[in-house]
Backbone as JSON, one array per atom type, in Angstrom:
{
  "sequence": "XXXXXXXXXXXXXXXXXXXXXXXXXXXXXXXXXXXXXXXXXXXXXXXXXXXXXXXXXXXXXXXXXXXXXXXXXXXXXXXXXXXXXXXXXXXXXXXXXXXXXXXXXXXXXXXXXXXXXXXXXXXXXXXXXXXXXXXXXXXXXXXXXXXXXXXXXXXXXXXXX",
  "N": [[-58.7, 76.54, 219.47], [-56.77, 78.82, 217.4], [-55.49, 78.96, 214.59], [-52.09, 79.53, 213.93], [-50.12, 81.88, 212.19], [-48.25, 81.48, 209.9], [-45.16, 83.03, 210.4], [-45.55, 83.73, 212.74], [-45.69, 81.21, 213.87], [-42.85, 80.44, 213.39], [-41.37, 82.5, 214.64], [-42.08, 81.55, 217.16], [-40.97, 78.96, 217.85], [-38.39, 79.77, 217.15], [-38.3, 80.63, 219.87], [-38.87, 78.41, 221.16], [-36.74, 76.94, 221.07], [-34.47, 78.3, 222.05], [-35.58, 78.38, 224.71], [-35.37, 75.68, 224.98], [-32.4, 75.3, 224.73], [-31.28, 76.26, 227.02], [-32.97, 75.14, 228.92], [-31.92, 72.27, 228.73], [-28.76, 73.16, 229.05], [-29.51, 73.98, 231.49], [-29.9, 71.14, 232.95], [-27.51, 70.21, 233.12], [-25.48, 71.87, 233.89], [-26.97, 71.47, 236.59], [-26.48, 68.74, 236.62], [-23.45, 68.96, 237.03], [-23.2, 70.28, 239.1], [-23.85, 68.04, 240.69], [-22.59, 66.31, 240.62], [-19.93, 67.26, 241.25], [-18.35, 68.05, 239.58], [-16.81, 70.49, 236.42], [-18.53, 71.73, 233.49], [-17.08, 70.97, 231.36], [-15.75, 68.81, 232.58], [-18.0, 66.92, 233.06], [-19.29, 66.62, 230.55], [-17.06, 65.22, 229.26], [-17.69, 62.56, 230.75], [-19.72, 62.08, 229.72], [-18.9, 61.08, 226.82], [-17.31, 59.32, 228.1], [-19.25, 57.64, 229.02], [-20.55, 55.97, 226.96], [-19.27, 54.52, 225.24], [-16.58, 51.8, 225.76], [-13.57, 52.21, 226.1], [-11.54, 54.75, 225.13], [-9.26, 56.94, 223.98], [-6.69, 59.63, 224.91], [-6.2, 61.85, 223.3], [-8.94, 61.65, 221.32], [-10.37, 62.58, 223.31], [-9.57, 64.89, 223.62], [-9.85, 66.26, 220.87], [-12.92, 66.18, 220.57], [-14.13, 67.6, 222.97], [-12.48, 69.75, 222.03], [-9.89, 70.77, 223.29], [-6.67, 71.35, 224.61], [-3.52, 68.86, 224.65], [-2.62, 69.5, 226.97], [-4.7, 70.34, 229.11], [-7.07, 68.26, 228.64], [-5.14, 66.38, 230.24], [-4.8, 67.68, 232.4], [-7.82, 67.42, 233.49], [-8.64, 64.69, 233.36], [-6.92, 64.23, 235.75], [-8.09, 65.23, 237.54], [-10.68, 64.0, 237.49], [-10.32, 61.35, 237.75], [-9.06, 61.36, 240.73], [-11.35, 61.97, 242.01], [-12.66, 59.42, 241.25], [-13.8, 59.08, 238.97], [-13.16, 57.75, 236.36], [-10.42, 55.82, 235.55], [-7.35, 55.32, 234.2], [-5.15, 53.44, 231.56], [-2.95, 51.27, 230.39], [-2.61, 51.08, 226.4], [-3.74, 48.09, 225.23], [-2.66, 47.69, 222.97], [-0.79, 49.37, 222.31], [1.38, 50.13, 224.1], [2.45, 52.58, 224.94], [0.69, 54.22, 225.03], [-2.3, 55.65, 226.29], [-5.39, 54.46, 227.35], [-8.52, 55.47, 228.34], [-11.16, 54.77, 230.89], [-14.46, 55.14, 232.37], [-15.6, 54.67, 235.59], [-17.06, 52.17, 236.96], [-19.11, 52.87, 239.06], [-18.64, 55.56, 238.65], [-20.21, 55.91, 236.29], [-22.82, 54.56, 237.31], [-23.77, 56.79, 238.91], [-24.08, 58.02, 236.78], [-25.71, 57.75, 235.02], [-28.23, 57.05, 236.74], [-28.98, 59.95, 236.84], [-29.02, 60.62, 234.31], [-30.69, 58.38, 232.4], [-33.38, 58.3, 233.41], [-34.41, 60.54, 232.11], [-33.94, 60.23, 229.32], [-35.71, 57.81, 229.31], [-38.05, 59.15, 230.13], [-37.75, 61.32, 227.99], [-38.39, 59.21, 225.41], [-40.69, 58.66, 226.2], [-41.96, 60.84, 225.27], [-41.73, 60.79, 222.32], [-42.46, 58.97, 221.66], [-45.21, 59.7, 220.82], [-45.06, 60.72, 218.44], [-45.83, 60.89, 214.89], [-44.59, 58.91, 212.25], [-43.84, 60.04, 209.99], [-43.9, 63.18, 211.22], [-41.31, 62.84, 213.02], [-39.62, 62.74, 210.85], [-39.51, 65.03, 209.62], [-39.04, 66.22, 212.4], [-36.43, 65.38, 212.77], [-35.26, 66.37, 210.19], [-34.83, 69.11, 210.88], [-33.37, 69.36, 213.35], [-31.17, 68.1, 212.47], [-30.61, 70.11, 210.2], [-30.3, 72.25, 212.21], [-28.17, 71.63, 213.62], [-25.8, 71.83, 212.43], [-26.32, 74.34, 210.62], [-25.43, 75.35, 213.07], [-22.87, 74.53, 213.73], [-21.39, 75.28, 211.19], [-21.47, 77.92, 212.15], [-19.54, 78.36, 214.35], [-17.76, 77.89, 213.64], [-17.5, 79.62, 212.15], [-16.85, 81.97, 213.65], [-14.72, 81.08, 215.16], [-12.9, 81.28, 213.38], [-12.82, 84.1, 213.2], [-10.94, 86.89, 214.03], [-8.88, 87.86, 216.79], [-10.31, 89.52, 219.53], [-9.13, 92.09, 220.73], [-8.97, 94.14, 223.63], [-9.36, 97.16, 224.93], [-7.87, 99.24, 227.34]],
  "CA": [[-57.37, 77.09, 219.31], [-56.93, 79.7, 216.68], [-54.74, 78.87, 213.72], [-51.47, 80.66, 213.9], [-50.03, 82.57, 210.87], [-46.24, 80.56, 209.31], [-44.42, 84.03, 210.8], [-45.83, 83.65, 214.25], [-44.9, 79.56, 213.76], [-41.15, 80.75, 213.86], [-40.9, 83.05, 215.83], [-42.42, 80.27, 218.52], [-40.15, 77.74, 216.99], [-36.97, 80.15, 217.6], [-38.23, 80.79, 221.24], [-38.92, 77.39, 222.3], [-35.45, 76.56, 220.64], [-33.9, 79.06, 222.72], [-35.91, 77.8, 226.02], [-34.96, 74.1, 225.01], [-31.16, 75.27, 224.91], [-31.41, 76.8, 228.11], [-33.43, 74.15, 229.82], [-30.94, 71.43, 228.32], [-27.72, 73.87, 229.77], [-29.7, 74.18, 233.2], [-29.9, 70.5, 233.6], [-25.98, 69.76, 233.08], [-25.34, 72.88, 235.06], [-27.03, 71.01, 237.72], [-25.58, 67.26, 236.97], [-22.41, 68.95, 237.08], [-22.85, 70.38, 240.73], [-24.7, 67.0, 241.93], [-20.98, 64.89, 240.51], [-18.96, 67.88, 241.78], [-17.7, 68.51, 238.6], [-17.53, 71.43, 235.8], [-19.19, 71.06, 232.44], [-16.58, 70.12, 230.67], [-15.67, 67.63, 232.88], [-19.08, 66.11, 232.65], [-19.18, 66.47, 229.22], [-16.08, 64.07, 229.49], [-17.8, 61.75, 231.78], [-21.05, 61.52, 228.62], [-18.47, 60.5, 226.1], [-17.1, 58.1, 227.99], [-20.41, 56.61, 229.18], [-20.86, 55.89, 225.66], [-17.85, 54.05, 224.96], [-15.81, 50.71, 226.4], [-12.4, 52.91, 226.53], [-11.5, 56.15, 224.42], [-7.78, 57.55, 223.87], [-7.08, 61.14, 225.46], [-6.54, 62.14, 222.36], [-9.8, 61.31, 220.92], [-11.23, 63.37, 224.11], [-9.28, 66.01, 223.11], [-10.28, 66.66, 219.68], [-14.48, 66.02, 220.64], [-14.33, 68.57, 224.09], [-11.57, 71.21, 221.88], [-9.04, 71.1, 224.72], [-5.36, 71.1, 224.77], [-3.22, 68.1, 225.1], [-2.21, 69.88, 228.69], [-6.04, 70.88, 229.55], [-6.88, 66.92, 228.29], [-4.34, 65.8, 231.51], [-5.49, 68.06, 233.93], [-9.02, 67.36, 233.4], [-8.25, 62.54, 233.57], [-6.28, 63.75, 236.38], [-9.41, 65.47, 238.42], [-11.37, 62.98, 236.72], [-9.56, 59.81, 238.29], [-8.83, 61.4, 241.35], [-12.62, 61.54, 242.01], [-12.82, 58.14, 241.13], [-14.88, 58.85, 238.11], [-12.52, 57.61, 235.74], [-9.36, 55.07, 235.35], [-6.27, 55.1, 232.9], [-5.03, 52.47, 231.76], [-2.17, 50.97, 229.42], [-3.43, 50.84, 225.58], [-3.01, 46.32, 225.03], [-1.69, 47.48, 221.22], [0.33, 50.13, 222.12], [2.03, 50.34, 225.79], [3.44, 54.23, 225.13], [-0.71, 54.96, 224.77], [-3.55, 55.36, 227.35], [-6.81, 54.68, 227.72], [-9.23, 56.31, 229.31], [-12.82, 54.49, 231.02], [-15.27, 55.61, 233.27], [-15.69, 53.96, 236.74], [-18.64, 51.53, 237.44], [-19.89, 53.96, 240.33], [-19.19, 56.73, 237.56], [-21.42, 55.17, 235.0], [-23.65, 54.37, 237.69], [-24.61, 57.69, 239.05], [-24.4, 59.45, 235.3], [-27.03, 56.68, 234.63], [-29.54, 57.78, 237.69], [-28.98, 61.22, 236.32], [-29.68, 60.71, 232.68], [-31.7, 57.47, 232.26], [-35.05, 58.8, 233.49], [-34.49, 61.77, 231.0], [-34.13, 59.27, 228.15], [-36.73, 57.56, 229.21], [-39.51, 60.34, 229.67], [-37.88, 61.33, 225.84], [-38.74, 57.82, 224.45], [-42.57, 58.71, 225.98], [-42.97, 62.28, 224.4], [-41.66, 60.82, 220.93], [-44.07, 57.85, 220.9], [-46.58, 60.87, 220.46], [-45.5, 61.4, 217.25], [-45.89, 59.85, 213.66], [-43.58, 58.45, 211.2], [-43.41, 62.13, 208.97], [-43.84, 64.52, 211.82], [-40.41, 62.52, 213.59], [-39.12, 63.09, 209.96], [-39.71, 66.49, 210.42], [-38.15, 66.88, 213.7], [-35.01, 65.33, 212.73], [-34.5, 67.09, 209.23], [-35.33, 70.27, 211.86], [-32.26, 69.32, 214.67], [-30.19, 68.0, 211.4], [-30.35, 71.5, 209.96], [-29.42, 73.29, 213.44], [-26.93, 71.45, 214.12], [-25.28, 71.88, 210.46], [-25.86, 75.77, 210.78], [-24.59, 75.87, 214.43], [-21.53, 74.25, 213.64], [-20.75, 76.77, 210.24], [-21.06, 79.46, 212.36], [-18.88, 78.07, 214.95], [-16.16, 77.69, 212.52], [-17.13, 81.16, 211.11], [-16.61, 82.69, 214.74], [-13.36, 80.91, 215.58], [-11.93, 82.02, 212.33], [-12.97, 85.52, 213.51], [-9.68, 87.88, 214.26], [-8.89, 87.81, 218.49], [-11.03, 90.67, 219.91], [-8.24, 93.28, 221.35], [-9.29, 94.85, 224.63], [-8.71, 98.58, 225.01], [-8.4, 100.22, 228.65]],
  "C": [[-57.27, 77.71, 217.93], [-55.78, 79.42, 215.98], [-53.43, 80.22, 213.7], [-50.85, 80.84, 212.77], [-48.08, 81.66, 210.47], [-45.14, 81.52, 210.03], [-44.69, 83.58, 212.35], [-45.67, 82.01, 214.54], [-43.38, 79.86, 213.97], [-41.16, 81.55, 214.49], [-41.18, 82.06, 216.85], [-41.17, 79.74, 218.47], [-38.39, 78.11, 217.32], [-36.63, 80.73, 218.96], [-38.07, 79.55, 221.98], [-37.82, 76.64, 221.9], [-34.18, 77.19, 221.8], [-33.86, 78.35, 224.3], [-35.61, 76.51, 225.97], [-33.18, 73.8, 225.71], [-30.93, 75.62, 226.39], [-31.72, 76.07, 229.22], [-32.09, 72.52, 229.79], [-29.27, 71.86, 229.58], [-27.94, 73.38, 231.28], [-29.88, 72.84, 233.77], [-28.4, 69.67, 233.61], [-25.57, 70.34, 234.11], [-25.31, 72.13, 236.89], [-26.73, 69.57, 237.96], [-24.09, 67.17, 237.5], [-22.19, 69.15, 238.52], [-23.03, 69.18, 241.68], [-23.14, 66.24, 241.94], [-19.84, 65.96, 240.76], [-17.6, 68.01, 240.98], [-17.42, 69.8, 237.39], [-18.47, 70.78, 234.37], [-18.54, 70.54, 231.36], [-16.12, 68.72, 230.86], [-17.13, 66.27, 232.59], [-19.36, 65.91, 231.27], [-17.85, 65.03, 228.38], [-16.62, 62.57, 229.89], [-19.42, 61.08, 230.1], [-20.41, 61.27, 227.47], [-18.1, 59.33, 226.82], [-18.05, 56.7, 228.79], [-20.95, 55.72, 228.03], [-20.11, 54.46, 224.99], [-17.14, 52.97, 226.07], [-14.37, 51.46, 226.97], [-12.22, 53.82, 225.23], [-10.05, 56.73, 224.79], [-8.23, 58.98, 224.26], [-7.09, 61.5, 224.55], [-7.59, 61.84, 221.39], [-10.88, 62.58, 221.83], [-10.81, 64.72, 223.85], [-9.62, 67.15, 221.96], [-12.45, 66.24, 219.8], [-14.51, 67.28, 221.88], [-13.58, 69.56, 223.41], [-10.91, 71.55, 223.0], [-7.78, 70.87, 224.15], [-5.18, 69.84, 225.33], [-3.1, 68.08, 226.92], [-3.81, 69.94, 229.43], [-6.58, 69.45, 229.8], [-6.17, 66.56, 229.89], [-4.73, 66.19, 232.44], [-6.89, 67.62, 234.07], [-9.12, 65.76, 233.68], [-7.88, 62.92, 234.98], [-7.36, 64.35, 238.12], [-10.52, 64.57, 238.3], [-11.23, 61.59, 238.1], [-9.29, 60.21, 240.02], [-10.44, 61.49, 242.45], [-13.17, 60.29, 242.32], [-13.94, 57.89, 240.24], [-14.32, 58.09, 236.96], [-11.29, 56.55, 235.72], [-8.76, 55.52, 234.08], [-5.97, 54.17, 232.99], [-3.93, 51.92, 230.5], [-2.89, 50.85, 228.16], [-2.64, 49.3, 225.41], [-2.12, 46.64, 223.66], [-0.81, 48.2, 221.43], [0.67, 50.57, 223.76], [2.0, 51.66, 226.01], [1.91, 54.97, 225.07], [-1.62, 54.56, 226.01], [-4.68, 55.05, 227.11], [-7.82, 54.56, 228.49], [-11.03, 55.3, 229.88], [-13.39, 55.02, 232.24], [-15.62, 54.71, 234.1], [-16.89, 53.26, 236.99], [-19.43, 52.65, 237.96], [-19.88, 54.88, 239.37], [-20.68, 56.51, 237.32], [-22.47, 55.09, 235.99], [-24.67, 55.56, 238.23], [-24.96, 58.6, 237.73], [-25.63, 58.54, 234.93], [-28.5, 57.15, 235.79], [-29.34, 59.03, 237.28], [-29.9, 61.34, 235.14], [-30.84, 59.74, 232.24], [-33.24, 57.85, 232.55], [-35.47, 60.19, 232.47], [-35.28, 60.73, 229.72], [-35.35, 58.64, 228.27], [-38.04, 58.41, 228.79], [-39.18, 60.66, 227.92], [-38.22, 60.47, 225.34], [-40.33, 58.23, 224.57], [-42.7, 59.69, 224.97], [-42.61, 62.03, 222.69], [-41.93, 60.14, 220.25], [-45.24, 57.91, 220.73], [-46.61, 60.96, 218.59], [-45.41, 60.63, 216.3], [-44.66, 60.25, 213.09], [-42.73, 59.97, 210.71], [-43.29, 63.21, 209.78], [-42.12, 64.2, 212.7], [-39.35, 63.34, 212.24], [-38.67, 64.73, 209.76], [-39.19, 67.12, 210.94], [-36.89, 66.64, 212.97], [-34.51, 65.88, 211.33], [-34.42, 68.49, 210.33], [-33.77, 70.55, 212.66], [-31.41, 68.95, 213.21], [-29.69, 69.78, 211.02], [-29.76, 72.75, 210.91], [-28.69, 73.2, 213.93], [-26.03, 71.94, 213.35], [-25.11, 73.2, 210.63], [-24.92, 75.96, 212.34], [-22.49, 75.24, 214.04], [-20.57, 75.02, 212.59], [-20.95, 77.98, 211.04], [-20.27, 79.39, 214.02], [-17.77, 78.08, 214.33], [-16.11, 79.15, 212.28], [-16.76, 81.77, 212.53], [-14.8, 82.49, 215.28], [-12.28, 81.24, 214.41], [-11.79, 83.65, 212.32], [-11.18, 85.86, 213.89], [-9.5, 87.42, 215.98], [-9.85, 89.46, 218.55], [-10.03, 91.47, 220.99], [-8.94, 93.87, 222.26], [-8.55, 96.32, 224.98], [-9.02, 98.89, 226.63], [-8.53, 99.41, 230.05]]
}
């Protein structure tokens, strides 16, 4: 195998970044059609797999949704039967939100064999090259998120015609 040049290292590096995002997308895409949901909803459903119970407002401000968007979304959610509301014990006038056994159970045959196979391909690598990776995903997350900010601070884009 023929030593490749530090230039032709990134460019790779910002293709198979590309094909990662893509491959990543295309397997939500398709968790979302198997739970007959969209992606934000599922995206809903992997916070609160995470989590014992979670305020809507909490889901609100992690997905960027409206309080109103937030309601409709628990109330397709629950009607599913992916989801429950539920009085908050400290505060009555508050909800919170958990995900249904049977939820949890199929987002778990979904994702769990992922996680797994990831635990094999990253007991390939050593101590410094992990180091590596994660200053690597640290740094792209960090830029993706300043230029997420820099985009939504952008002007509205006016449509002519």
């Amino acid at each position: 195998m023929s030593r490749e040049s530090l230039e032709e290292l990134r460019t790779r590096l910002g293709e198979e970044s590309q094909a990662y995002q893509a491959a990543v997308d295309a397997v939500d895409a398709t968790a979302a059609a198997r739970l007959g949901v969209n992606r934000t909803d599922l995206r809903c459903l992997e916070i609160l797999l995470g989590q014992e119970s979670v305020p809507p407002s909490r889901l609100s401000a992690a997905l960027g949704l409206t309080t109103g968007s937030v309601t409709a979304m628990l109330d397709r959610l629950e009607r599913l039967g992916y989801l429950t509301r539920t009085p908050d014990p400290d505060d009555r006038r508050r909800t919170q939100v958990r995900i249904t056994p049977s939820a949890a159970h199929l987002a778990r045959e979904i994702y769990e064999p992922i996680a797994e196979d990831g635990a094999t391909e990253v007991a390939a690598y050593t101590a410094d090259e992990l180091a590596a990776i994660l200053d690597f995903l640290h740094r792209a997350r960090v830029l993706q998120e300043r230029h997420r900010a820099r985009i939504e601070a952008m002007p509205p884009v006016h449509h002519h015609g």
